[in-house]
C-alpha positions in Angstrom: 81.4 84.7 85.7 83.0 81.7 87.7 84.6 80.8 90.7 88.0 79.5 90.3 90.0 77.0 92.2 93.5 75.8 92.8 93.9 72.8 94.4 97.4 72.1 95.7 99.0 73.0 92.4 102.7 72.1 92.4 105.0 73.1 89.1 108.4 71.6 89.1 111.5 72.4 86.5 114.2 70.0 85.7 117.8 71.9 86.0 120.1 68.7 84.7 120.3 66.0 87.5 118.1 68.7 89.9 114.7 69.5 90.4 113.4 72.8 91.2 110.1 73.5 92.9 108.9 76.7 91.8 105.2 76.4 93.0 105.0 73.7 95.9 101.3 72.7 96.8 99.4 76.2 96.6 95.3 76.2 97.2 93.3 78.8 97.4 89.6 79.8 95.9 89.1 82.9 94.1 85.5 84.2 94.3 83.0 85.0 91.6 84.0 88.7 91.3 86.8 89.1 93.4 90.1 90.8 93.4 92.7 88.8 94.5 96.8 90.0 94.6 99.2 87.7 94.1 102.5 89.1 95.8 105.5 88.3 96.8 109.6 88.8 95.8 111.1 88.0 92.7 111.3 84.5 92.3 108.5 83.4 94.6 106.3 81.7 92.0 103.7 84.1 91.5 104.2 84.8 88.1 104.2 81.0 87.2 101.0 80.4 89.3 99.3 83.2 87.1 100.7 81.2 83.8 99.9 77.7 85.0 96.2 79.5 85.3 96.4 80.8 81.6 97.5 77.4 80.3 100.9 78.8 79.6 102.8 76.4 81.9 101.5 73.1 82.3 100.7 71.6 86.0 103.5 69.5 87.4 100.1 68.2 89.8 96.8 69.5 91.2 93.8 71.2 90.0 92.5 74.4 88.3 89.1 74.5 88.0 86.5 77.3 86.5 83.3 77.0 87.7 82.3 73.2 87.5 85.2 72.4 84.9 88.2 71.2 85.3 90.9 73.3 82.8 94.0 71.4 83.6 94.1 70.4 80.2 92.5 72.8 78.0 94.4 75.0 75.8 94.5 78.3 76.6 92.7 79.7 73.7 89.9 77.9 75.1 89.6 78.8 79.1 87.7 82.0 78.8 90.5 83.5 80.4 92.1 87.0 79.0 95.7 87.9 80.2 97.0 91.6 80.5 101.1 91.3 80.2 103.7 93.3 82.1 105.2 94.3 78.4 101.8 95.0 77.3 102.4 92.3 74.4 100.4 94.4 71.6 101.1 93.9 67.9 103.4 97.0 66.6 102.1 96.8 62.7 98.0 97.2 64.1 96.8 100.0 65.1 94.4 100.1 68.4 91.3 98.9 66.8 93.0 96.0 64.8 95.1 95.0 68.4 91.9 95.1 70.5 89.8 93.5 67.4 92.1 90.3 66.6 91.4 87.8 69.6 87.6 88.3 68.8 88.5 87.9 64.7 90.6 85.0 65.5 88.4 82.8 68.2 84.9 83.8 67.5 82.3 83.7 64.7 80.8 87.2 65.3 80.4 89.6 62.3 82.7 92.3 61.6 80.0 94.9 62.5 79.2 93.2 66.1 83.1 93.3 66.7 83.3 96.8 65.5 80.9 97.8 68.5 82.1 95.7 71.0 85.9 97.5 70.5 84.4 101.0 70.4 81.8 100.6 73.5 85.3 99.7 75.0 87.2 102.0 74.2 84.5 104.3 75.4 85.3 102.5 78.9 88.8 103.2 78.9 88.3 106.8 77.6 90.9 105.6 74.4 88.9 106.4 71.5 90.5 108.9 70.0 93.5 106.4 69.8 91.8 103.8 67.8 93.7 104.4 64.7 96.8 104.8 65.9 99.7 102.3 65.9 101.4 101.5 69.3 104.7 103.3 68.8 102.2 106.5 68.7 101.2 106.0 72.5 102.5 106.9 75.6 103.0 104.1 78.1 99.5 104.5 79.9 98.0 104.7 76.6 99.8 101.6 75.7 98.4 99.7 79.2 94.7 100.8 78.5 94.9 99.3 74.9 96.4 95.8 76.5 93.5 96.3 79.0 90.9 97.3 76.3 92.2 93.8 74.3 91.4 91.9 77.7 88.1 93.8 78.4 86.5 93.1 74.9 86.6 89.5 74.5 84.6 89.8 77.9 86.0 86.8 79.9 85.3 85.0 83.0 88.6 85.8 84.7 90.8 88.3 84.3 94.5 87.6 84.7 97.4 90.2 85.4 101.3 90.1 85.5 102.7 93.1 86.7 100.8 95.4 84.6 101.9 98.5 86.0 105.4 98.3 86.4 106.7 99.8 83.6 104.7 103.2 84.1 106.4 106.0 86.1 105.3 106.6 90.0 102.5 108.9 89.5 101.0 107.6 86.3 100.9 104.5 88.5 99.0 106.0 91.1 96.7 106.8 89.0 96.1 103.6 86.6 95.8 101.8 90.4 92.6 103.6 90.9 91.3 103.0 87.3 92.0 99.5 87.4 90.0 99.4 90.9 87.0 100.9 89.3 86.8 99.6 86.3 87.0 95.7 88.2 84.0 97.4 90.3 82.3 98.6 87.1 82.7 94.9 85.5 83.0 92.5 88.3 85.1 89.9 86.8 87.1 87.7 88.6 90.4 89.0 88.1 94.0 87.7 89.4 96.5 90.4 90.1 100.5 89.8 90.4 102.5 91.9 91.6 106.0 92.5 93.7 104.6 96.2 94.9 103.1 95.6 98.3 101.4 98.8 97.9 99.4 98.1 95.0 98.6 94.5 97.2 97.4 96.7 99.8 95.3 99.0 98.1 93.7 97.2 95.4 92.9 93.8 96.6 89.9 92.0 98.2 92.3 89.9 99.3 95.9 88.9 99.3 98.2 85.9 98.8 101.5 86.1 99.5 104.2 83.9 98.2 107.7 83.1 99.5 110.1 80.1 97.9 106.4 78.7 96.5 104.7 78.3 99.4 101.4 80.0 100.1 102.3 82.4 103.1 99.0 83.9 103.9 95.7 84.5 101.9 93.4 86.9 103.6 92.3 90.8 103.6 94.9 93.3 103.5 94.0 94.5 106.7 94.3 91.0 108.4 97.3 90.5 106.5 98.9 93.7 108.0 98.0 93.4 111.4 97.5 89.6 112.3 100.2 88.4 109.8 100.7 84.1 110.0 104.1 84.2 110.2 107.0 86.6 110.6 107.8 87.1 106.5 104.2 88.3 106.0 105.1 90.2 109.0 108.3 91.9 107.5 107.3 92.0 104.1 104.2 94.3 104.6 104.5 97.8 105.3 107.3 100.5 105.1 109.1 101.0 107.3 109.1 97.2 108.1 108.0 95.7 111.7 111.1 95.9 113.9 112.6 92.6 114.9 114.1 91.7 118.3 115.6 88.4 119.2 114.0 87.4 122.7 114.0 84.7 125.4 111.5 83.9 127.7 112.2 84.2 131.6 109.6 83.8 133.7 107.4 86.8 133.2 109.8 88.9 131.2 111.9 88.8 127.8 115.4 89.5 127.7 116.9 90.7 124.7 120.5 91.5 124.2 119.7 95.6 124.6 116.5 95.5 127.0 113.9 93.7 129.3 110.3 93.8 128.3 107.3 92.2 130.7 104.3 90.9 129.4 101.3 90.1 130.9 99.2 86.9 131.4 97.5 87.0 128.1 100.7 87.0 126.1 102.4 84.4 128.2 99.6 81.7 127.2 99.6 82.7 123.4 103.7 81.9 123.7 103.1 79.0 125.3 106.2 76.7 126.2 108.6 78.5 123.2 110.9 80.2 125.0 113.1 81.4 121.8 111.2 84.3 120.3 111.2 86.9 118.3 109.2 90.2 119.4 107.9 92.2 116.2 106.5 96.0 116.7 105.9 98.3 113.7 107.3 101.7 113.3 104.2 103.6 113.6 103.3 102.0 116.9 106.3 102.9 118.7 105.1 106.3 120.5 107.5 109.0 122.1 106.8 109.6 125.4 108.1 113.0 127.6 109.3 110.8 130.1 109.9 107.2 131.0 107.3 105.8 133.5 106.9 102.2 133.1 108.9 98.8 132.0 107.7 99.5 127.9 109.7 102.7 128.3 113.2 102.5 126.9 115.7 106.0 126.8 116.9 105.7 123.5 119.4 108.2 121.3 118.9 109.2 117.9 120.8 108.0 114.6 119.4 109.1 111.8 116.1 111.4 111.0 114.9 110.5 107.5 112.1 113.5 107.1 108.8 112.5 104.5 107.2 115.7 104.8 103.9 114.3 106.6 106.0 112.0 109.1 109.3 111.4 109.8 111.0 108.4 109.8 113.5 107.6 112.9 116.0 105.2 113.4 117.4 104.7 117.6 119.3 103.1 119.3 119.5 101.5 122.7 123.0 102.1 124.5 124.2 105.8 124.3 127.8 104.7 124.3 127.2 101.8 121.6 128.0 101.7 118.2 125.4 102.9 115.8 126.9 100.7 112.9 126.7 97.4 115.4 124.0 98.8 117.9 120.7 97.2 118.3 117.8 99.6 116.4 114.6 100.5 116.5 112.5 102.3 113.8 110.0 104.8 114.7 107.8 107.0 112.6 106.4 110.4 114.3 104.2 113.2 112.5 106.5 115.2 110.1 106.1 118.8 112.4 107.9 116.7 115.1 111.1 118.1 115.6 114.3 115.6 116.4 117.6 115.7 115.5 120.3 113.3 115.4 122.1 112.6 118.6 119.2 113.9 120.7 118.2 111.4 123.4 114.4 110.6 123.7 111.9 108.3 125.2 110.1 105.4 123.1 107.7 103.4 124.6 106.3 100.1 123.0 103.4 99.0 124.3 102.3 95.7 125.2 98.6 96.0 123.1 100.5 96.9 119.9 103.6 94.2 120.0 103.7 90.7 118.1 105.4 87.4 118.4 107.0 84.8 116.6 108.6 81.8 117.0 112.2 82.2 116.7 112.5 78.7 114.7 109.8 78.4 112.8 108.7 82.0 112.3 105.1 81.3 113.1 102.9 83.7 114.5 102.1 83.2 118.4 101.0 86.1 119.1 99.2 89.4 117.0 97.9 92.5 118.0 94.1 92.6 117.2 92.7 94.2 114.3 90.2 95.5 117.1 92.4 97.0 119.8 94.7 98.8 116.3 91.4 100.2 115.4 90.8 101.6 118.8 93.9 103.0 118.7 93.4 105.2 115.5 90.4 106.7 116.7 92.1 107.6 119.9 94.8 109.2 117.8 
């Protein structure tokens, strides 16, 4: 097993007279064993990051290296890399054994016998043996994504490398394959490179996360860090669902004025804003809190729009003028436990308080201020 490095790897297409940047100076280290996720939205360069790593695109400039060697010019055959395909990529006319058995046949000297063991202890891993001599159009679509893994797993490389591998399967098979995948990465502790556009498999499957945008390298750090002390306001918004709400601020004084409310803050906050004086004040759904009455400055009367029940929560959307338009209005998005109650047009009480709220530069999107992965732990044991 190696370590594997990416040292401001750029990849540039030529469109006639113009040049595209589709991956623009990314680094980042990927530790002997990890699990890193690659996400980000369509067209964000993760999927051509993962290729330039399997030698499928070459590097426009930069470095991969594996270990102590530099790969940027080795063919792929050669990089001890295995890649598992969104389209799963496996030969229709082979049955299993012949699909998971023909990258060992093809790029190794080891006898027929040795190979012959090496696919079956596999398949013994992926509970598929019974499907060994059957011919892909035979299998299901989870069968079909344990055969592509099975074809990775045998040749028994020093990184693992994944595009999309689960989006073809329905919702709950997916579910499911998330969790194999995580313990069978436990079981076999290979280095392996996940990409994927599903924040939810980025949040509960990687070590860490990277997350793209337009080919820049937004963040790289625990899912947890990335959630609740994002870099920038895109990490912000493009974790978690509901998304963070959004308000357009300006500083005055001690206060921010918004175009539907006023909102203190205390010393602390002032000095992580600094001088910026356009901001952009970020809370998530689940932090906003319905109180019985309003009884400080973080305590806004707000009226109802829509109630989008989830059976353990529900999902709220208010606004701040009663007389105001709901199509135009300003809104907030709240979440509350499902039992809750509420109906549309009802007026209630939302609070959103200072220890849970974020900021961001209203230019450059920057993060200036996060609420601490400490004081949100605090606040789920108190709930």
């Amino acid at each position: 097993m190696a370590t594997l490095e990416l040292d401001s790897i750029t990849k540039t297409f030529q469109d006639g007279d113009d040049e595209i940047v589709a991956v623009d100076d990314i680094s980042m280290s990927i530790d002997d064993g990890e699990f890193l996720v690659v996400v980000g939205p369509s067209g964000c360069g993760k999927s051509t990051t993962l290729r330039m790593i399997a030698g499928l695109e070459t590097i426009t400039s930069g470095t991969i290296s594996l270990g102590d060697r530099v790969i940027n010019d080795v063919a792929s055959q050669d990089r001890d890399i295995a890649m598992v395909f969104q389209s799963y990529a496996l030969y229709p006319h082979m049955t299993v054994r012949q699909n998971m058995s023909f990258g060992l046949e093809e790029s190794t000297d080891l006898p027929d016998d040795e190979i012959g063991r090496m696919v079956s202890e596999t398949a013994d891993l992926l509970d598929i043996p019974s499907l060994l001599d059957r011919k892909p159009s035979d299998l299901s679509g989870g069968q079909q994504q344990r055969v592509a893994l099975g074809r990775a797993i045998v040749r028994d490389p020093e990184v693992f490398l994944m595009d999309e591998p689960l989006s073809n399967l329905d919702a709950k098979l997916r579910a499911q394959m998330r969790t194999e995948l995580q313990r069978l990465q436990d079981d076999l502790g290979v280095t392996t490179v996940y990409v994927t556009h599903d924040q939810t498999e980025a949040m509960t499957m990687g070590d860490r996360i990277a997350i793209l945008d337009g080919g820049e390298l937004q963040q790289i750090a625990t899912p947890l860090e990335c959630y609740h002390e994002p870099a920038n306001q895109f990490v912000a918004s493009f974790l978690g669902e509901p998304s963070m709400n959004f308000f357009d601020v300006t500083r005055e004084g001690d206060r921010l004025v918004g175009d539907s409310f006023e909102y203190p803050v205390g010393a602390e906050i002032r000095d992580d804003i600094g001088d910026v004086t356009d901001l952009v004040l970020g809370i998530r759904p689940e932090s906003v809190e319905l109180v019985e009455a309003a009884s400080g400055d973080h305590d806004f009367e707000m009226t109802v729009d829509v109630v989008e029940p989830m059976g353990d929560e529900n999902t709220l959307y208010l606004y701040f003028e009663p007389d105001a338009d709901p199509e135009t209005a300003e809104t907030l998005v709240a979440t509350t436990d499902g039992l809750t109650r509420i109906s549309p047009g009802e007026t209630v009480v939302a609070q959103i308080p200072e220890e849970a709220i974020h900021f961001f530069d209203g230019r450059t999107g920057e993060a200036l201020h996060n609420r601490s992965m400490e004081e949100a732990a605090q606040q789920i044991d108190l709930g």
